[in-house]
C-alpha positions as CSV (number, residue, x, y, z in Angstrom):
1,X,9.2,108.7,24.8
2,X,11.0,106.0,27.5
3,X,12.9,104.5,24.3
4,X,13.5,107.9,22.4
5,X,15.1,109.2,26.0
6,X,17.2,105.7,27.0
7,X,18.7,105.9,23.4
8,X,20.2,109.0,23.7
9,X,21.4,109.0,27.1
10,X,23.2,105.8,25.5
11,X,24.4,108.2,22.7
12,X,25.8,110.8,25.5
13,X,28.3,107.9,26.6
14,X,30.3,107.4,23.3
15,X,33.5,107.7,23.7
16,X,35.0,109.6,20.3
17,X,39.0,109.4,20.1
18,X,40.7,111.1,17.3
19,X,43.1,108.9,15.5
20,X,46.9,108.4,14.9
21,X,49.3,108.2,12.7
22,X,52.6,106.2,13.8
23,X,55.3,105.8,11.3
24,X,57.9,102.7,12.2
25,X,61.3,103.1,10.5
26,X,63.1,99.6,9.7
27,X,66.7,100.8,10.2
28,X,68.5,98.0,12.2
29,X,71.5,97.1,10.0
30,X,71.1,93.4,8.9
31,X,67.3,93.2,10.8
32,X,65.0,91.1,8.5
33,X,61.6,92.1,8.1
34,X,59.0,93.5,10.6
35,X,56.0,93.8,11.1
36,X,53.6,96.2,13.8
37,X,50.8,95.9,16.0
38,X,49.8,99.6,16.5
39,X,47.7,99.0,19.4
40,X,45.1,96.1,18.6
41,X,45.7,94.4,21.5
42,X,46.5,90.7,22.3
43,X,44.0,89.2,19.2
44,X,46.4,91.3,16.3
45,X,46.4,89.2,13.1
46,X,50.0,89.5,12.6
47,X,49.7,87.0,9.8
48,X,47.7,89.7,7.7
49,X,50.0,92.8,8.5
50,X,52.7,94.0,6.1
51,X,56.1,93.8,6.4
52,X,58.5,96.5,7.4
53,X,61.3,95.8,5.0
54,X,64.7,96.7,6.2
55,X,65.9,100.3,5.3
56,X,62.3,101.5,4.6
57,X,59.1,102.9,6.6
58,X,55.4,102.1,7.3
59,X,52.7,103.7,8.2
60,X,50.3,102.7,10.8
61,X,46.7,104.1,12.1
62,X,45.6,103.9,15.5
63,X,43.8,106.4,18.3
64,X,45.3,108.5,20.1
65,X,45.5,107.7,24.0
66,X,46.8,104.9,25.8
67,X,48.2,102.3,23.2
68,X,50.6,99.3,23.7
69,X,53.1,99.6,20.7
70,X,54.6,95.9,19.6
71,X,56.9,95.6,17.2
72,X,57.8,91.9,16.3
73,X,60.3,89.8,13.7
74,X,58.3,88.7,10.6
75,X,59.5,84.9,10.7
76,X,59.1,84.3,14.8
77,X,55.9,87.0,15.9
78,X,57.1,85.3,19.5
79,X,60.0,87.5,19.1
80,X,59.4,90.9,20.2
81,X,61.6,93.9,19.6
82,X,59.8,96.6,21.3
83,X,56.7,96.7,23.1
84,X,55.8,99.9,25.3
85,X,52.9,101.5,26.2
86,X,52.5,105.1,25.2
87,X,50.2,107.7,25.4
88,X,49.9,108.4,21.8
89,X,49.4,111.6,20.2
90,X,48.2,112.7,16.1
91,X,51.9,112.1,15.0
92,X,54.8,109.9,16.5
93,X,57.9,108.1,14.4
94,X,59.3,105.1,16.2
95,X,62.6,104.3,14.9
96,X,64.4,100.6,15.1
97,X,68.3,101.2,15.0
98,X,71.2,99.2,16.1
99,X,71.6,95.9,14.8
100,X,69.7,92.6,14.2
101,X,71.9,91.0,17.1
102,X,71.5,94.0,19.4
103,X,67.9,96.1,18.4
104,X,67.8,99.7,19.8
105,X,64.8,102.1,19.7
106,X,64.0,105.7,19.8
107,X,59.7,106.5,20.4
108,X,59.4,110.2,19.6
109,X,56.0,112.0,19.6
110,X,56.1,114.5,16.7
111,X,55.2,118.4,17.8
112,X,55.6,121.6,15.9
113,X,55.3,119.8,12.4
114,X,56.3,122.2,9.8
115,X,53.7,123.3,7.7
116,X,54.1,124.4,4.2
117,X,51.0,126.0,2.1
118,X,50.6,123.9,-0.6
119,X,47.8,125.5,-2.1
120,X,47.1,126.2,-5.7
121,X,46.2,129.7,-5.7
122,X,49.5,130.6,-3.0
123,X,51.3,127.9,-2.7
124,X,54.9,127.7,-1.0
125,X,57.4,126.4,-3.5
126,X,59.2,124.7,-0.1
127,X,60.0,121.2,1.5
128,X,61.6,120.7,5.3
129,X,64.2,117.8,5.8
130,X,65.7,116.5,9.1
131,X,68.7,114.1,9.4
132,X,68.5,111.3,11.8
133,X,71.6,108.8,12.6
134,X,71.0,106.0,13.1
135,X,74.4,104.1,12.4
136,X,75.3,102.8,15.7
137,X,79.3,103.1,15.4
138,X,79.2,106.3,13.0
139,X,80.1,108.6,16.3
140,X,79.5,112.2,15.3
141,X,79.0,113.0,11.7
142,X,78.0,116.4,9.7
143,X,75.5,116.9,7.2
144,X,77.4,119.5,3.8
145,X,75.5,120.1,0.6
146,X,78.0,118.7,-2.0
147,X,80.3,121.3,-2.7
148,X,79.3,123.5,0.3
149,X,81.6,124.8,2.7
150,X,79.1,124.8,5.6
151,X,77.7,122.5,7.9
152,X,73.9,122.3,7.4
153,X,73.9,119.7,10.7
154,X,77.2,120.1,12.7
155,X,78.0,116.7,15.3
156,X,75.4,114.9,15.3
157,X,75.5,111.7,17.4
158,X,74.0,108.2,17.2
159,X,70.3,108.3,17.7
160,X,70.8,112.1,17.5
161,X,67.8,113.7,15.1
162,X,68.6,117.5,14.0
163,X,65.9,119.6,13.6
164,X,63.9,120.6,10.4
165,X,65.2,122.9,7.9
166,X,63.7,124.5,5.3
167,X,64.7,124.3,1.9
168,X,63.7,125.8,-1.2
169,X,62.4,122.8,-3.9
170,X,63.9,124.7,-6.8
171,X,66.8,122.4,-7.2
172,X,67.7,118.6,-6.2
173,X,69.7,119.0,-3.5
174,X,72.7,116.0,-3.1
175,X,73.8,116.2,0.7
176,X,77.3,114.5,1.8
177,X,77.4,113.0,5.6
178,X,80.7,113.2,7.2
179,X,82.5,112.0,10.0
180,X,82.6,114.8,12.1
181,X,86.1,114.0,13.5
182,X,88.0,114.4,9.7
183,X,85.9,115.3,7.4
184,X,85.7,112.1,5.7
185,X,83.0,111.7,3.4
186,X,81.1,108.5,4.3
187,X,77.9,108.3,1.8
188,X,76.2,111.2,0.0
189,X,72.6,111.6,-0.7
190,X,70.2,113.2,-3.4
191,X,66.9,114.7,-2.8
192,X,64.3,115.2,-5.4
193,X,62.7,118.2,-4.8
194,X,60.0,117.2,-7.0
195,X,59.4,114.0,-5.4
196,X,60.2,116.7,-1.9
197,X,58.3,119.3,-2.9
198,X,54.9,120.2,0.0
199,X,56.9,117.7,2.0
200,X,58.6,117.4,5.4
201,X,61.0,114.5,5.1
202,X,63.8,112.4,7.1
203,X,67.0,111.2,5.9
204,X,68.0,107.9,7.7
205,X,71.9,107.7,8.0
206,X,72.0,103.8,8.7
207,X,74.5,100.9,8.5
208,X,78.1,99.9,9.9
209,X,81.3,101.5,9.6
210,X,84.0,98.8,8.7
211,X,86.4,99.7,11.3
212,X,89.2,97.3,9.9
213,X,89.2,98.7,5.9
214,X,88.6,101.6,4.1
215,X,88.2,99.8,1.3
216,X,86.3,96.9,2.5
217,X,82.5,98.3,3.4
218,X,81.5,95.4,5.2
219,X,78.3,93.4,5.3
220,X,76.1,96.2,6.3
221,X,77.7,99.2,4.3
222,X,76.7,103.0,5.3
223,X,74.0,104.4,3.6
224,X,71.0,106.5,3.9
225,X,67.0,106.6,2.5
226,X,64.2,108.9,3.4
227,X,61.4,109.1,5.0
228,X,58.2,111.3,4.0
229,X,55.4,112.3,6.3
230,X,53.2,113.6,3.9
């Protein structure tokens, strides 16, 4: 009876977190590969963890609650490009902008995910997309579908991330980002809405401007790439 009654006041101490999702977006223009501790502590294997290649994403679990974040160069682990402790939530996106020289960072926790039914017997024939920027001399760009005469993101400013708007997935959608000062058309992107369909998705505006030639794009040309959550 002593044993049965020890062992489950030792059960009534557990400590049950629920666990994390953090997604790490590789967008600093010429930043080599990365890789994440997502809260391990000091004894993280870095040497097993994948790479975050530059202009793509990763996925990473954790629990929620106090974590310290570390985000480090591939080649030198010594080398680290963010490190912050958060208190973590279900979903957060941490972004790594600005340029290999000169690393900038946006932590966001993720609230009010839209939700779209994706069930077989009602499902929503929908997808949600958001545009980030995250080209550190773009200034102020706008977000057109090609041919469009509308903005469907109006101004939006370095490290600036619009909110998500719904789309129907009927149609492949290709998307022109534009400097918002004259119009100037400076990449366009297609999304599948196949590959987008159930979805809620980023598109990463990323890269340098070539101040000096418009025909010259420079060694980190404009671009963009997406980013699913689900």
């Amino acid at each position: 009876m002593f044993l049965f009654l020890g062992s489950a006041c030792e059960k009534d101490d557990y400590d049950f977190k629920a666990t994390a999702n953090i997604t790490v977006i590789n967008a600093a223009a010429g930043l080599e590969p990365i890789k994440v501790n997502p809260g391990a502590g000091s004894g993280f294997a870095y040497s097993k963890a994948l790479n975050v290649n530059n202009y793509s994403s990763g996925v990473f679990g954790a629990f929620t609650g106090s974590n310290t974040i570390t985000v480090v160069k591939s080649t030198d682990t010594t080398t680290k490009l963010f490190q912050r402790t958060v208190d973590l939530q279900a979903i957060s996106t941490l972004y790594i902008a600005g340029t290999a020289t000169a690393v900038d960072t946006i932590f966001r926790t993720e609230t009010n995910f839209p939700y779209i039914n994706s069930s077989a017997y009602n499902a929503e024939n929908a997808m949600y997309i958001r545009f980030v920027n995250l080209s550190s001399n773009s200034g102020t760009v706008n977000v057109r579908i090609s041919g469009g005469e509308t903005n469907e993101v109006t101004a939006l400013p370095y490290k600036g991330i619009s909110a998500f708007k719904k789309y129907a997935a009927l149609n492949d959608y290709q998307f022109e980002i534009m400097d918002a000062t004259n119009t100037k058309v400076l990449t366009s992107f297609s999304v599948s809405a196949g590959g987008t369909r159930y979805k809620t998705a980023s598109i990463i505006f990323r890269g340098l401007i070539n101040p000096d030639s418009d025909e010259d794009p420079g060694p980190f040309p404009v671009g963009t790439f997406q980013v699913n959550y689900n």
